[in-house]
C-alpha atoms as a printed R data frame, in Angstrom:
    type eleno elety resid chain resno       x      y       z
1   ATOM     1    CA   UNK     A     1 144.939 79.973  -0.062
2   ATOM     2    CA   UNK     A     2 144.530 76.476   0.837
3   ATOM     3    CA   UNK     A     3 146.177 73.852   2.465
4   ATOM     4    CA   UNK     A     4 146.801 72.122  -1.310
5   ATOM     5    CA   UNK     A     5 149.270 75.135  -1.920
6   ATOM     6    CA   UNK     A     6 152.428 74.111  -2.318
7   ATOM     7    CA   UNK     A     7 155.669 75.877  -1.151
8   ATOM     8    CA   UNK     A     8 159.303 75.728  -1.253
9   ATOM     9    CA   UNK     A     9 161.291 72.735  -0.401
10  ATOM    10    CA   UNK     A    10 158.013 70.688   1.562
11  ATOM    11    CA   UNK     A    11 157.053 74.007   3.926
12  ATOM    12    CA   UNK     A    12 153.178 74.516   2.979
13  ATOM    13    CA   UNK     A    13 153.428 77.694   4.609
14  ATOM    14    CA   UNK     A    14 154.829 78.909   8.034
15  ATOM    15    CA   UNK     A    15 153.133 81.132  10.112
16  ATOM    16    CA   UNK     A    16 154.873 83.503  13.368
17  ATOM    17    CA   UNK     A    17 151.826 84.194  15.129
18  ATOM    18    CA   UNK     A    18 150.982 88.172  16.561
19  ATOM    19    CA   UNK     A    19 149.706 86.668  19.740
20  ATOM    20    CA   UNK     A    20 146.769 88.305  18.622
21  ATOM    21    CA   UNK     A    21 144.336 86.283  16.761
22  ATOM    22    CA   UNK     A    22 147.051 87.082  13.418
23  ATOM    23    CA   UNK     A    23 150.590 86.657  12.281
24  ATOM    24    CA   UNK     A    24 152.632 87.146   9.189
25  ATOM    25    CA   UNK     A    25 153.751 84.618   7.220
26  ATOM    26    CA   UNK     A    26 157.471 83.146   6.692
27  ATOM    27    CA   UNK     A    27 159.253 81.251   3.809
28  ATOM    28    CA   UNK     A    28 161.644 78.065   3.822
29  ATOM    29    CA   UNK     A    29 164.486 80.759   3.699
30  ATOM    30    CA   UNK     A    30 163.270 82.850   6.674
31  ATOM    31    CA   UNK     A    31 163.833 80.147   9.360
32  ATOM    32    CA   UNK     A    32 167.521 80.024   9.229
33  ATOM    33    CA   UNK     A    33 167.406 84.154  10.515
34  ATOM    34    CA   UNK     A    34 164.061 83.233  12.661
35  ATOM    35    CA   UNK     A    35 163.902 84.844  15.696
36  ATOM    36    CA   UNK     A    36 160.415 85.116  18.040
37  ATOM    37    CA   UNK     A    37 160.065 88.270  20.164
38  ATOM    38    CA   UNK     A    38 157.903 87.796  23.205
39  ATOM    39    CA   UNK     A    39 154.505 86.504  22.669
40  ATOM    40    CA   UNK     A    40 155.194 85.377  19.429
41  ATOM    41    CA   UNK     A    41 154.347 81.493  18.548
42  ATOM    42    CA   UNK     A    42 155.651 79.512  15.237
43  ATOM    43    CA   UNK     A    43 153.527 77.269  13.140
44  ATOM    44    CA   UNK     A    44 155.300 75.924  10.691
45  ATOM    45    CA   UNK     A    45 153.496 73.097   8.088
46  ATOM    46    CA   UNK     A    46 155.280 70.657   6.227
47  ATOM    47    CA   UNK     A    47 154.769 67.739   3.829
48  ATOM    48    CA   UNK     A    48 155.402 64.861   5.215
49  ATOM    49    CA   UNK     A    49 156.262 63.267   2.265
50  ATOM    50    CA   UNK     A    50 158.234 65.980   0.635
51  ATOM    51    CA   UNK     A    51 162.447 64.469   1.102
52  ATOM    52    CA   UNK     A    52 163.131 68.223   2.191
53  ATOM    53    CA   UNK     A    53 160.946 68.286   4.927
54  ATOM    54    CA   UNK     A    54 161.593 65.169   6.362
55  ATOM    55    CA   UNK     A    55 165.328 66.221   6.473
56  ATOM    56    CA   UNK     A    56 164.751 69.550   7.830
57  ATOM    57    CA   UNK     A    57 162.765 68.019  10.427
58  ATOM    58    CA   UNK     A    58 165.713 65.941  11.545
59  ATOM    59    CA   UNK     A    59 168.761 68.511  11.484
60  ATOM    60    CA   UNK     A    60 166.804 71.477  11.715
61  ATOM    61    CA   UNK     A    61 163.952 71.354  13.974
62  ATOM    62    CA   UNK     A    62 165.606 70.080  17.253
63  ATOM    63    CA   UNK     A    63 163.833 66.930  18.230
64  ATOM    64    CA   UNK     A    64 165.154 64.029  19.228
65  ATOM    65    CA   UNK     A    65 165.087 61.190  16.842
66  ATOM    66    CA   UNK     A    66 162.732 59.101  18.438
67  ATOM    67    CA   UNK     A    67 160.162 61.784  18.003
68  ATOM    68    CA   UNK     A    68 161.209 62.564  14.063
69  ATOM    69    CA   UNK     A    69 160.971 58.588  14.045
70  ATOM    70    CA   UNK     A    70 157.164 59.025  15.181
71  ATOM    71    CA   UNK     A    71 156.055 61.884  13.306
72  ATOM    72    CA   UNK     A    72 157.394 60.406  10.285
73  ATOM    73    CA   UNK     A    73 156.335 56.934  10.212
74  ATOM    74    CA   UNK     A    74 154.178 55.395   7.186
75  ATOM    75    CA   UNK     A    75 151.224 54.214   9.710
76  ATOM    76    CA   UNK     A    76 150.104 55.159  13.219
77  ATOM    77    CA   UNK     A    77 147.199 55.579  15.120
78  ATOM    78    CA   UNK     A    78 145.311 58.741  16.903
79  ATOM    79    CA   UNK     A    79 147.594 58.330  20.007
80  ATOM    80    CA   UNK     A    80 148.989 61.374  22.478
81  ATOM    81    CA   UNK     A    81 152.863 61.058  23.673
82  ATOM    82    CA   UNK     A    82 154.889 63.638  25.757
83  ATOM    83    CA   UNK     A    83 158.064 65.169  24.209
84  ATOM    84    CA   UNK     A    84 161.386 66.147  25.484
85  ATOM    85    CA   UNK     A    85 160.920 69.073  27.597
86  ATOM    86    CA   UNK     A    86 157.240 70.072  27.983
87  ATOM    87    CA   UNK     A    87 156.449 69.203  24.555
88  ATOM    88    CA   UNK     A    88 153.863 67.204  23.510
89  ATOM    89    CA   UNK     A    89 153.294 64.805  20.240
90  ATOM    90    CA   UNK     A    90 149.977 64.242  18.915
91  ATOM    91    CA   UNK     A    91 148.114 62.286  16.114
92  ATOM    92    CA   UNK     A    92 144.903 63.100  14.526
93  ATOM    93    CA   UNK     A    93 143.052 61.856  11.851
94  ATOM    94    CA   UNK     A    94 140.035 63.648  10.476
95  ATOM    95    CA   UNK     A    95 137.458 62.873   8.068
96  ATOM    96    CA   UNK     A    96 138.580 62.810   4.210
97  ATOM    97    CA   UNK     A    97 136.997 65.584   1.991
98  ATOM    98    CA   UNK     A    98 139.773 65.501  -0.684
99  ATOM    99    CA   UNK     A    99 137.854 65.145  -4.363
100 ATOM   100    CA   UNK     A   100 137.451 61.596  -5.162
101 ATOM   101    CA   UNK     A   101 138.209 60.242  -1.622
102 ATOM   102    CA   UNK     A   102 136.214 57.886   0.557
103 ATOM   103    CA   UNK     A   103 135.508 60.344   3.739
104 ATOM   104    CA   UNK     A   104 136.202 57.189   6.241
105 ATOM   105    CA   UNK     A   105 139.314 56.973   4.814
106 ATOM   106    CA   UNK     A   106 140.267 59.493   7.028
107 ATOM   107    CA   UNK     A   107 143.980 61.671   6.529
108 ATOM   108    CA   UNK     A   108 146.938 61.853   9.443
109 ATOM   109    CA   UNK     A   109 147.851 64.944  11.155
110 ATOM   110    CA   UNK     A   110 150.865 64.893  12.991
111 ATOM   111    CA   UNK     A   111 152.118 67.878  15.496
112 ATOM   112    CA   UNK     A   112 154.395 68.825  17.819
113 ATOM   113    CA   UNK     A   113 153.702 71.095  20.019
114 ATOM   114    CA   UNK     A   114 155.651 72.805  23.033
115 ATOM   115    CA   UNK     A   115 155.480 76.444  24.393
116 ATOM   116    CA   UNK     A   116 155.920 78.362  21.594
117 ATOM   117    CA   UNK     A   117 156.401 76.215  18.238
118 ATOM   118    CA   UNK     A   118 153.614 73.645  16.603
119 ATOM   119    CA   UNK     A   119 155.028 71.610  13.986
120 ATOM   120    CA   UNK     A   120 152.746 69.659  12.614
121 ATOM   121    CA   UNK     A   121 152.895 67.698   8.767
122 ATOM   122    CA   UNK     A   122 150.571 66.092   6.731
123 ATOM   123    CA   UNK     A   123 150.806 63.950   3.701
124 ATOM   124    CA   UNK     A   124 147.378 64.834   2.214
125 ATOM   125    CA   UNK     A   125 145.369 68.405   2.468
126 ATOM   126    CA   UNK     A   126 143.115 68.429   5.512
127 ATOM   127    CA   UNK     A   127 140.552 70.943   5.737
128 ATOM   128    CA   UNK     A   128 140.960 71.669   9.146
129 ATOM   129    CA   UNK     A   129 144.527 73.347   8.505
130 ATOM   130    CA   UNK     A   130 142.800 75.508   5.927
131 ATOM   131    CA   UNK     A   131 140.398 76.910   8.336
132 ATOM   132    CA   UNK     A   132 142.992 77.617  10.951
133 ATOM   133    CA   UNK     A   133 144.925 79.102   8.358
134 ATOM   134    CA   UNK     A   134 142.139 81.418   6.934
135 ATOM   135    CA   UNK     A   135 141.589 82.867  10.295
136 ATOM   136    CA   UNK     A   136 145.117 83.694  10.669
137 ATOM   137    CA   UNK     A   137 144.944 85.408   7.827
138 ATOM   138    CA   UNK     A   138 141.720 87.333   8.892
139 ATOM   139    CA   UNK     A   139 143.306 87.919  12.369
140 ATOM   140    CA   UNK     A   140 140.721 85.797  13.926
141 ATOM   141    CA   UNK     A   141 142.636 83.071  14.807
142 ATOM   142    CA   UNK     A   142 144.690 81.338  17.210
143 ATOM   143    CA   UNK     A   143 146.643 83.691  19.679
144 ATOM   144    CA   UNK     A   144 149.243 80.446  21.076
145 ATOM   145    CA   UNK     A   145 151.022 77.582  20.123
146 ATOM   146    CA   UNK     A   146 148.351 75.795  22.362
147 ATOM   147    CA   UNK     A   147 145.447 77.160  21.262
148 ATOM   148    CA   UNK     A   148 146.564 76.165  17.022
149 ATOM   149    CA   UNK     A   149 146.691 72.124  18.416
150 ATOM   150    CA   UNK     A   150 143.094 72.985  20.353
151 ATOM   151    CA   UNK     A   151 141.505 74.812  16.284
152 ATOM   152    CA   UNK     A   152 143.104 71.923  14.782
153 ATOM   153    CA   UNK     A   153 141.346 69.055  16.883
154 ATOM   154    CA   UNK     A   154 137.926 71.493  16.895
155 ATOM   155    CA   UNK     A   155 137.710 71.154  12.978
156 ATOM   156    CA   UNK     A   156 138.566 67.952  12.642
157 ATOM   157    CA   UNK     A   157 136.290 66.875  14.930
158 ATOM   158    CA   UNK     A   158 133.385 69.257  13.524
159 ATOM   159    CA   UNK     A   159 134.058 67.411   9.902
160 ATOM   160    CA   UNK     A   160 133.287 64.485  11.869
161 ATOM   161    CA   UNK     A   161 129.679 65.492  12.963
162 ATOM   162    CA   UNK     A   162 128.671 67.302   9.552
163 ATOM   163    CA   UNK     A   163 129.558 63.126   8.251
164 ATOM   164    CA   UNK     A   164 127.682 61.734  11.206
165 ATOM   165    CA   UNK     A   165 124.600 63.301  10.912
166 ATOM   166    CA   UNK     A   166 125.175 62.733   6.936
167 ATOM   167    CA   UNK     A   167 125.102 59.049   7.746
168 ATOM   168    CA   UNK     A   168 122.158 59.174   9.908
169 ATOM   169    CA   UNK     A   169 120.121 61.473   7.292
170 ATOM   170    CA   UNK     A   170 120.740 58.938   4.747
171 ATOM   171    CA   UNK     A   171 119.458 55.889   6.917
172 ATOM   172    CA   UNK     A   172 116.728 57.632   8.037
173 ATOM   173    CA   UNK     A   173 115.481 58.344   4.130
174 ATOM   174    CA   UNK     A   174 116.633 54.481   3.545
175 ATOM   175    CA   UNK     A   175 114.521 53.389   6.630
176 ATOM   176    CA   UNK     A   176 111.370 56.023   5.638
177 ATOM   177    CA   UNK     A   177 111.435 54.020   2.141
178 ATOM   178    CA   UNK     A   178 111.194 50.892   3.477
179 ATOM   179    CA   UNK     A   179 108.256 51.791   6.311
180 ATOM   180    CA   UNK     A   180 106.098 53.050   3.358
181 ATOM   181    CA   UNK     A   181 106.495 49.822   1.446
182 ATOM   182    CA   UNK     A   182 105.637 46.848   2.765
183 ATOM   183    CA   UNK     A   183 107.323 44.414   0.362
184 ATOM   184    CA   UNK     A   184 110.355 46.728  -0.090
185 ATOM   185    CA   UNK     A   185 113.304 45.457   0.619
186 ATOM   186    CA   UNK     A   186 116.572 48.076   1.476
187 ATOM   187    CA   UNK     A   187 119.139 48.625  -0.634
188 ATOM   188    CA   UNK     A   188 121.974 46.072   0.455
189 ATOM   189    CA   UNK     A   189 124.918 48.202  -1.328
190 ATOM   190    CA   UNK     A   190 123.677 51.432   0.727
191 ATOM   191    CA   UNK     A   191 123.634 49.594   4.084
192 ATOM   192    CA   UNK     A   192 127.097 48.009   2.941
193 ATOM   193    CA   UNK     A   193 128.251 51.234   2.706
194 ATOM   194    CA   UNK     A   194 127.143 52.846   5.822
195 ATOM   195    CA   UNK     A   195 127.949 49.756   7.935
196 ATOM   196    CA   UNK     A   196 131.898 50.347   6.187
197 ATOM   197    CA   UNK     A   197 131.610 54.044   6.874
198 ATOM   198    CA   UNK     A   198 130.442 53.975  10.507
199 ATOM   199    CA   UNK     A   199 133.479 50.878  11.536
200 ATOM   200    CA   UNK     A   200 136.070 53.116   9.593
201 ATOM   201    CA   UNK     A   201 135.250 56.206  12.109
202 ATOM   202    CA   UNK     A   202 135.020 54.099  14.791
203 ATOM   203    CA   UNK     A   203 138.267 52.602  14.645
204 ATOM   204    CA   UNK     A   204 139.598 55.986  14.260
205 ATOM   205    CA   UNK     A   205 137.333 57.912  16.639
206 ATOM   206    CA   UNK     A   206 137.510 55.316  19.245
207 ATOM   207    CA   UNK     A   207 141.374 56.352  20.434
208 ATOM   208    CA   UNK     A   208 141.038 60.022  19.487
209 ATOM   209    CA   UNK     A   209 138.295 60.633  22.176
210 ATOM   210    CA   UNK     A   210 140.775 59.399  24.334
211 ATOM   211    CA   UNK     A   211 143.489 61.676  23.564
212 ATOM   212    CA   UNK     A   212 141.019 64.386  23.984
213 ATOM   213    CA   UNK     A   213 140.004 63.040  27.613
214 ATOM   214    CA   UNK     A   214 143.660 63.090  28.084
215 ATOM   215    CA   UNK     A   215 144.400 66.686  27.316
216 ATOM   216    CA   UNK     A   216 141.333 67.670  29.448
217 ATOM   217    CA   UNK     A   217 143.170 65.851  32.546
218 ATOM   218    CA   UNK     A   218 146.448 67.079  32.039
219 ATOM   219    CA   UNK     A   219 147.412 70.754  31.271
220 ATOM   220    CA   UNK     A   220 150.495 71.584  30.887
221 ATOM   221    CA   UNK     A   221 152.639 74.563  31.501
222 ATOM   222    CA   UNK     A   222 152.020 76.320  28.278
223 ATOM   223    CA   UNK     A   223 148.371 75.917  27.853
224 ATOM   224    CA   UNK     A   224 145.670 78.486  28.309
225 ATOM   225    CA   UNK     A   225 143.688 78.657  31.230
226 ATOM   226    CA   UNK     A   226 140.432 77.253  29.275
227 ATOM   227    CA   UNK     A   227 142.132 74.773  27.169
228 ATOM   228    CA   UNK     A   228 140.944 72.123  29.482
229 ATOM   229    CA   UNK     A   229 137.215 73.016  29.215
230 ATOM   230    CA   UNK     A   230 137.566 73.186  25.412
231 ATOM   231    CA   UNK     A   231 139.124 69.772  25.369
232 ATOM   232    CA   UNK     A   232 136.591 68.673  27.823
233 ATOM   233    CA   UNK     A   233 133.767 69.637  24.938
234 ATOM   234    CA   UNK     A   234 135.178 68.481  22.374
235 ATOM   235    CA   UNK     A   235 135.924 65.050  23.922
236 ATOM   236    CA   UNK     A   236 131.919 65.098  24.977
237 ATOM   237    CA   UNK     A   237 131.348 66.157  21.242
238 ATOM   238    CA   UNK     A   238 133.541 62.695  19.949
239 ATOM   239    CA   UNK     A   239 131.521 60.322  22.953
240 ATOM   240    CA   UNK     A   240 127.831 61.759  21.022
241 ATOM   241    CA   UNK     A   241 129.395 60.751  17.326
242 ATOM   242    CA   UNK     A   242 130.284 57.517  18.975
243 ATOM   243    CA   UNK     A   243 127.261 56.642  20.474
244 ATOM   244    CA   UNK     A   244 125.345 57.839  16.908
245 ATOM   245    CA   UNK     A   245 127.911 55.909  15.134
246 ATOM   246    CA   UNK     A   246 126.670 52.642  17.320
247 ATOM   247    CA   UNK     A   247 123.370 53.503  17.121
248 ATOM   248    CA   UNK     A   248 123.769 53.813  13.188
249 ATOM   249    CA   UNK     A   249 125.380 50.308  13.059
250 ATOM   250    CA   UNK     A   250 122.390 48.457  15.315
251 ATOM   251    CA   UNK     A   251 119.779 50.891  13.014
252 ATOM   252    CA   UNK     A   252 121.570 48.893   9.857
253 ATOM   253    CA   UNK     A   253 121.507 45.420  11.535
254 ATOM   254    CA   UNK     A   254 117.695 46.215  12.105
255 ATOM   255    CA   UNK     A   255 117.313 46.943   8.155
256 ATOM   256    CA   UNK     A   256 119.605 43.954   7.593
257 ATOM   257    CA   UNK     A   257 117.088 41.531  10.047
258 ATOM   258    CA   UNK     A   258 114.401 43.012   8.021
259 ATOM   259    CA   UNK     A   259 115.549 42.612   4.060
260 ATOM   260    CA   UNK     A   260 116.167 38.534   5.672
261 ATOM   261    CA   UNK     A   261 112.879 38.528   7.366
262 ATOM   262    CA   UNK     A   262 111.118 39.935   3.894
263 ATOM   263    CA   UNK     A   263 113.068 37.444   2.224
264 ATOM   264    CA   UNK     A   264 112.373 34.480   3.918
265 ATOM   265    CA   UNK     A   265 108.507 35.333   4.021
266 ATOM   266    CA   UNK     A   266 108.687 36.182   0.148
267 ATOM   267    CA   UNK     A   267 110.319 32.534  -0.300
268 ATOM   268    CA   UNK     A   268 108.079 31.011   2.175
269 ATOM   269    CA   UNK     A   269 105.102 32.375   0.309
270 ATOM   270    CA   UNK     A   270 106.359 31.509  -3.157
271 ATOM   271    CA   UNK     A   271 107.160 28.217  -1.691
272 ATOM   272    CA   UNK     A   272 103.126 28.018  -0.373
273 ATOM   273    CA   UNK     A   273 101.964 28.822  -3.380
274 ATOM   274    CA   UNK     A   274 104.228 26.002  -5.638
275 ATOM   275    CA   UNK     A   275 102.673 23.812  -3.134
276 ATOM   276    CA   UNK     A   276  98.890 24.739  -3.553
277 ATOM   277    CA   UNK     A   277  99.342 24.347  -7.256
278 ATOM   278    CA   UNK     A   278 101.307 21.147  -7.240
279 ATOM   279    CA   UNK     A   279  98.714 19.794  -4.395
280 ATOM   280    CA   UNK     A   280  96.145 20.990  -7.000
281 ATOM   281    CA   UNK     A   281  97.035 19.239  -9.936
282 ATOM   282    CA   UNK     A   282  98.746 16.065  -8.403
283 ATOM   283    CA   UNK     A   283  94.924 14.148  -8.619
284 ATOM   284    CA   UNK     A   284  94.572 15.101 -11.885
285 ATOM   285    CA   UNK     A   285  98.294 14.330 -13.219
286 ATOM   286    CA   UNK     A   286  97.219 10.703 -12.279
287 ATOM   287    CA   UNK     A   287  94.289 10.321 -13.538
288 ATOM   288    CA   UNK     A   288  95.435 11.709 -17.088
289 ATOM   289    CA   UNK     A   289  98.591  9.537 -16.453
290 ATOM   290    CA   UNK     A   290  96.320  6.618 -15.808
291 ATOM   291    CA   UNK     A   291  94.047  6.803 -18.471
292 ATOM   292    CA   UNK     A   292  97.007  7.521 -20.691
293 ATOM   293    CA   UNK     A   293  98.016  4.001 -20.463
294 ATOM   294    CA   UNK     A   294  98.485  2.134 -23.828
295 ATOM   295    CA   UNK     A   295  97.179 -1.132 -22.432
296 ATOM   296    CA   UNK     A   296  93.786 -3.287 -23.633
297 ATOM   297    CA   UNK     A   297  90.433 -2.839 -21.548
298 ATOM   298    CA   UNK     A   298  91.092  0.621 -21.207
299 ATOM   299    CA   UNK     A   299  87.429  1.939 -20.408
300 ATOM   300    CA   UNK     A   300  85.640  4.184 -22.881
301 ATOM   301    CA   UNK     A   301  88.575  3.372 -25.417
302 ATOM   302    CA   UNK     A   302  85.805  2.343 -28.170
303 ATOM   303    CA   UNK     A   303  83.045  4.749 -26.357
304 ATOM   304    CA   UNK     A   304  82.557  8.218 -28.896
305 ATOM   305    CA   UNK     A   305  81.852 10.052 -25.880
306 ATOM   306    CA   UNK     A   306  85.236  8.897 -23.732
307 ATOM   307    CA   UNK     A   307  87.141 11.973 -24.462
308 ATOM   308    CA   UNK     A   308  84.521 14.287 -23.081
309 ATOM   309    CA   UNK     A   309  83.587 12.167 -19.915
310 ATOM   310    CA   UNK     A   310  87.204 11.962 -19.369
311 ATOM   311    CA   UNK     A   311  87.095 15.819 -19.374
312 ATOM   312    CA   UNK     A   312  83.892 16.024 -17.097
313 ATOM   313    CA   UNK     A   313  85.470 13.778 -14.787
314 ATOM   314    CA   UNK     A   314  88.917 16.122 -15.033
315 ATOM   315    CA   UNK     A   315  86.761 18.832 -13.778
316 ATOM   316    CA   UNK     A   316  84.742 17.674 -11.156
317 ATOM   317    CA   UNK     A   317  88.054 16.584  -9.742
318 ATOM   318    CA   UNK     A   318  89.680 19.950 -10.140
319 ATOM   319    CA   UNK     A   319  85.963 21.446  -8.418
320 ATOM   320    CA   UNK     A   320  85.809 18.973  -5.687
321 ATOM   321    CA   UNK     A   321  89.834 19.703  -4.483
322 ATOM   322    CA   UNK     A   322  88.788 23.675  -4.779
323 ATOM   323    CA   UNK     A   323  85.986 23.259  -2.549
324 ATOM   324    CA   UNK     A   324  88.258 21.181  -0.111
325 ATOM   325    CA   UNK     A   325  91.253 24.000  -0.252
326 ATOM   326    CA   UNK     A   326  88.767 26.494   0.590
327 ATOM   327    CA   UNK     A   327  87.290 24.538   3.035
328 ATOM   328    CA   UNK     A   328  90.678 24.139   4.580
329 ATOM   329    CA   UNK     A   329  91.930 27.991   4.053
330 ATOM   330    CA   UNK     A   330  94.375 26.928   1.994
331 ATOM   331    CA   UNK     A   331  93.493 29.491  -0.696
């Protein structure tokens, strides 16, 4: 099962988690009658966009309204806010892998998260929540409401370094092609594409590390005693996609310096070479031009043999300015 399932009324599927790596899983209808024995956490995931969900997330799920305000707006940001009580509200986004999508156009999670609930909605499938969900489902997974949030920020950010080192693997083929070939030049639409991919992370990437450093700083009540190292990694593991990222843009603005620098010695040599030939012939386009004149007393006019001194005169010009362009390492 995957996160594109769809369930009753917007609920993708709910989990009540064992406290022991598994859980069983609960229906729309089962949350009315819903009640968690000790050591028992809730996930529940909804879609966002689903009417249902976004009213059952208002009268049912006891926020306040400012925080169903957040968790249901049409645009936000990565960003990390504290909720009533020792909640917590955070926004991820993680790499797109949906068929058809651009993966820099990355997808929104939203979650709350307090003690023993994580509510978290989406408005298209993210792979992450699959994985999470698979190892519930194996009894491998999470064990607490705080350790979901910390799976959920590990796979998103792991999707981000399977597309960083995709991006680097292709510029180093586009950069190998170019090395082996003098006169190549790179291919503009490829480095137009990488440059778009590596600013779309970026802007996205940028304020997520953050939230990570964030979580690392401060624990709160509910978390787990090594939630803060995990954070810690995986805000170390966003600062290395960053720093490729930049690195991948100044690699691309290197290839982009080159293609210009090919360019301009490709014109500049085409340009030489118009010159040489119009240098070369400019002696002999007035002499033909002059003795083209239709004017009396033109010499050799009445001569048999004008045409062919003409000629012999034609080329020892054209011989005399190839000596002097050799002379001058011109050609």
């Amino acid at each position: 099962m995957t996160d594109n399932d769809a369930d009753e009324r917007g609920l993708v599927f709910g989990f009540v988690l064992n406290g022991r790596g598994g859980g069983r899983q609960v229906s729309r209808n089962d949350l009315a009658i819903l009640d968690l024995a000790p050591g028992e956490s809730l996930w529940l995931h909804w879609d966002r966009g689903h009417p249902e969900a976004q009213a059952w997330l208002r009268e049912s799920a006891a926020l306040n309204p400012f925080d169903c305000d957040l968790l249901l707006a049409e645009a936000t940001r990565p960003r990390l806010l504290p909720s009533s009580g020792d909640g917590l509200l955070l926004f991820l986004r993680g790499v797109n892998l949906n068929p058809g999508a651009e993966p820099e156009d990355m997808v929104s999670l939203r979650v709350y998260s307090d003690a023993q609930r994580v509510i978290s909605l989406r408005l298209r499938p993210t792979k992450a929540v699959s994985q999470v969900r698979e190892e519930l489902e194996r009894g491998q997974g999470p064990k607490t409401s705080s350790e979901i949030v910390l799976s959920l920020a590990d796979y998103l950010t792991d999707k981000v370094d399977d597309l960083s080192v995709f991006l680097s693997e292709q510029l180093d083929e586009l950069e190998e092609a170019v090395e082996q070939d003098e006169r190549a030049l790179p291919d503009r639409y490829l480095l137009q594409t990488l440059r778009r991919r590596a600013a779309g992370l970026k802007r996205y990437l940028a304020p997520q590390r953050e939230i990570f450093a964030q979580m690392a700083r401060h624990k709160l009540s509910w978390f787990v005693d090594d939630d803060t190292v995990y954070w810690n990694e995986l805000h170390n593991s966003l600062t290395r996609n960053l720093e490729e990222l930049e690195m991948i843009r100044e690699r691309i603005s290197l290839l982009e310096s080159l293609e210009q620098r090919r360019l301009s010695e490709r014109t500049n040599r085409i340009m030489y070479m118009l010159t040489i030939i119009t240098g070369f012939f400019l002696p002999l386009s007035f002499f033909t031009g002059l003795m083209g004149m239709n004017v009396g007393g033109m010499p050799g006019a009445d001569n048999a043999f004008g045409f062919a001194l003409a000629c012999l005169f034609s080329a020892a010009i054209a011989a005399s300015q190839w000596l002097i362009f050799r002379w001058l390492r011109w050609l």
